[in-house]
C-alpha positions in Angstrom: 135.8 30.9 161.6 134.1 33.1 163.8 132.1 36.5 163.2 133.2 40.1 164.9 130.7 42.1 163.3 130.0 44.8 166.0 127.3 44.0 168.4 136.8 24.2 192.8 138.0 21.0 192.7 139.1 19.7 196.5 142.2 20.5 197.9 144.6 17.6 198.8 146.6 16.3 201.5 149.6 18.4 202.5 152.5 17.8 200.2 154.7 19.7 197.6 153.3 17.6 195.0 149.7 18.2 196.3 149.9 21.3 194.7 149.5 19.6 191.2 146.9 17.5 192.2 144.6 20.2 193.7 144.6 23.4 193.6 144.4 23.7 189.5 147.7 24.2 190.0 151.4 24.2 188.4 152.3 22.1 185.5 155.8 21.0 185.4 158.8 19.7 187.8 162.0 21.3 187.2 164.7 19.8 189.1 167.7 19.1 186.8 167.5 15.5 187.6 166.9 15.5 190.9 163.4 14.5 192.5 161.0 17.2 193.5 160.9 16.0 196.9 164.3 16.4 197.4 164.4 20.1 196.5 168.6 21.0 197.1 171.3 23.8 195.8 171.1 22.4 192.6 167.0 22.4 191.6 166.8 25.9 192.8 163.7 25.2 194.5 162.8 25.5 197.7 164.6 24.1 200.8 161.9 24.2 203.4 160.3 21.4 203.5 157.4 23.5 204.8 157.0 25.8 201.2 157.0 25.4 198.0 158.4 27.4 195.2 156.4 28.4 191.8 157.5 29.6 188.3 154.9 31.5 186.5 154.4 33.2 183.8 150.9 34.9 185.1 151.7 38.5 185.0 148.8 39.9 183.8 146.3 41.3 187.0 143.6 39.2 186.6 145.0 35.2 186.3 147.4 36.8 188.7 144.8 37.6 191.0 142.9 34.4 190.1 146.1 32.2 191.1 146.9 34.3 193.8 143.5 33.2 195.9 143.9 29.2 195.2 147.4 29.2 196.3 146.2 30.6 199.8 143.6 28.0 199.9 145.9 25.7 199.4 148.0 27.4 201.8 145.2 27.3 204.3 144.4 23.9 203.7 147.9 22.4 203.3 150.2 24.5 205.9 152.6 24.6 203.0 153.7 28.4 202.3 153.8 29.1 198.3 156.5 31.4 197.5 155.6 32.4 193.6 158.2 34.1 191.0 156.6 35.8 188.4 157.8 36.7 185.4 156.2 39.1 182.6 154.7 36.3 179.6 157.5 37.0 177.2 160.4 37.1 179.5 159.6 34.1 180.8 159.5 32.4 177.6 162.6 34.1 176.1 164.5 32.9 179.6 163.3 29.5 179.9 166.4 27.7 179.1 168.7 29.5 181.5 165.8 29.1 184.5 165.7 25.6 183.8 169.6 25.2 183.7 170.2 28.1 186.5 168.2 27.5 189.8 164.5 27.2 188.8 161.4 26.5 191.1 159.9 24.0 192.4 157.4 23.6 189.8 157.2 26.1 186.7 154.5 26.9 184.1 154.9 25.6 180.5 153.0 24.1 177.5 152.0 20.6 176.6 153.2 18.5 174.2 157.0 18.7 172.2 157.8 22.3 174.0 157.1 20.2 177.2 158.9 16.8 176.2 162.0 18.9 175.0 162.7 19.7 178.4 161.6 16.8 179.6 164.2 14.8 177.7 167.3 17.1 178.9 167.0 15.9 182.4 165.3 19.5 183.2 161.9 18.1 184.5 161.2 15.5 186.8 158.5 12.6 186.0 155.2 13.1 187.8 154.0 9.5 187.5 152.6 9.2 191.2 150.6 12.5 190.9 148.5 11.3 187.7 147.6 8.1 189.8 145.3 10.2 191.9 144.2 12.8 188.6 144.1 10.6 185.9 140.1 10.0 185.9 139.5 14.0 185.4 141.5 14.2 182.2 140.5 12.6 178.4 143.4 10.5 176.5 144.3 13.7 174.4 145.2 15.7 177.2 146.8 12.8 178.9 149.1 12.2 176.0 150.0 15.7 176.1 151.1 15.4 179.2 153.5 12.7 178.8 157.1 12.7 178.1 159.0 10.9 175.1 159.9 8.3 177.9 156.0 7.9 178.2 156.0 9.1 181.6 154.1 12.2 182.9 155.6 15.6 183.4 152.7 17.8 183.3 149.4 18.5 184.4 146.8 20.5 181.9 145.5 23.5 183.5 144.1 26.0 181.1 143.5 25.2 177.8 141.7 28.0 174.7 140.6 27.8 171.3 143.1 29.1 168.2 140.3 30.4 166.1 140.2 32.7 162.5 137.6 35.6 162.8 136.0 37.6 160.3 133.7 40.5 159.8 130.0 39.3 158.3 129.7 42.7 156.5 133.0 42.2 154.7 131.8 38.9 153.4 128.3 39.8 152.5 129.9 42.9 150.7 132.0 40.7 148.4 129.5 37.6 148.4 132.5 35.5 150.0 131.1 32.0 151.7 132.8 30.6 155.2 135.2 28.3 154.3 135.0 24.9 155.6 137.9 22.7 153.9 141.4 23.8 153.7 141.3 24.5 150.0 138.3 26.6 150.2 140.3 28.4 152.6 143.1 28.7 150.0 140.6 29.5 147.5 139.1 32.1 149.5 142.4 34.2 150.2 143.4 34.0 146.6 140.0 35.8 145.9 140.6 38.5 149.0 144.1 39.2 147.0 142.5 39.7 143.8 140.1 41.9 145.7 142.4 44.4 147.3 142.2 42.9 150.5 144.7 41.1 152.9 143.3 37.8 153.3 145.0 36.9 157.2 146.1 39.7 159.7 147.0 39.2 163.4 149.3 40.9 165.8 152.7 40.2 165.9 154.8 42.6 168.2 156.2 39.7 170.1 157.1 36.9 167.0 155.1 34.4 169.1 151.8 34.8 167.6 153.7 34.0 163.9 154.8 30.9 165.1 151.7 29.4 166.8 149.9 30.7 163.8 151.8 28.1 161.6 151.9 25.7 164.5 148.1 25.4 163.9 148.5 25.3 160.1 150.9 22.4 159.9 149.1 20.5 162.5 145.8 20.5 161.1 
């Protein structure tokens, strides 16, 4: 728990895929079945050889910004052109299964693990194999496992990754006399007690039902 008491890597050789090696860069392949190289009608993605297409999800100004200045390095550096649709965080996640099955981009942004695999197994992502070859040294066995489908092949490359964390106010706590919990049943312990107090033991922001879900995500996990 944590208190809230007031107080470049190098850029690669030119290539559609080079943009997942280098420039921090996209995560996975759509291409219902076909091979990202071979971007047609059907992928959705680009058909100049000379561009590639990005789904993101990086609405907000800043990471927009931030992404915005590596793809025209790797613009610069590659010759490629990076055409990027961006979507608003929640709309892209409420119309992911129609992009993938419509005409999606060349490479999209998504999460590790089963919410990647899930695609991964319908066909709707193409293996990435070739472009872990030259990455795989950077990355620890965790996030490499993350990043591979059912089929035990790669689909993704880790970009970002943040803490899922439980704050709390030290004056509340010093108030009551309640100790930081450090085992789950303390924890349970500990938000019986709140209860009997008058207090709601775990708040957090829901307007968008996704915070709910990752929230027991982390529960039944750990």
């Amino acid at each position: 728990m944590r208190d809230i008491s007031p107080s470049g890597p190098s850029l690669p050789s030119p290539s559609r895929r080079s943009l997942l090696r280098g420039a921090g860069g996209a995560v996975l392949l759509a291409g219902a079945g076909v091979p990202l190289l071979s971007a047609c009608g059907s992928s959705g993605g680009s058909s100049d050889p000379k561009s590639v297409s990005v789904g993101s999800n990086d609405s907000d100004a800043v990471p927009k910004k931030a992404y915005a200045d590596v793809y025209a390095a790797f613009q610069k550096q590659s010759g490629l052109t990076v055409k990027v649709n961006t979507k608003d965080h929640n709309t892209f996640q409420e119309q992911i299964n129609s992009y993938l099955q419509g005409t999606p981009d060349d490479v999209f942004k998504w999460f590790a693990g089963y919410r990647m695999q899930f695609f991964a197994e319908k066909g709707l992502a193409s293996p990435i194999d070739d472009v872990w070859e030259k990455i795989g040294g950077n990355f620890p066995d965790a996030m490499k496992k993350l990043s591979k489908g059912a089929d035990g092949k790669y689909y993704f490359v880790p970009m970002t990754t943040y803490p899922w964390a439980v704050f709390y106010r030290k004056s509340v706590f010093a108030q009551h006399g309640y100790q930081v919990p450090t085992t789950w049943d303390q924890l349970v312990a500990l938000c019986k007690q709140m209860k009997k107090d008058g207090l709601v033991p775990i708040a957090f922001g829901d307007k968008d039902a996704w915070p709910a879900m990752g929230t027991f995500d982390q529960i039944n996990f750990r």
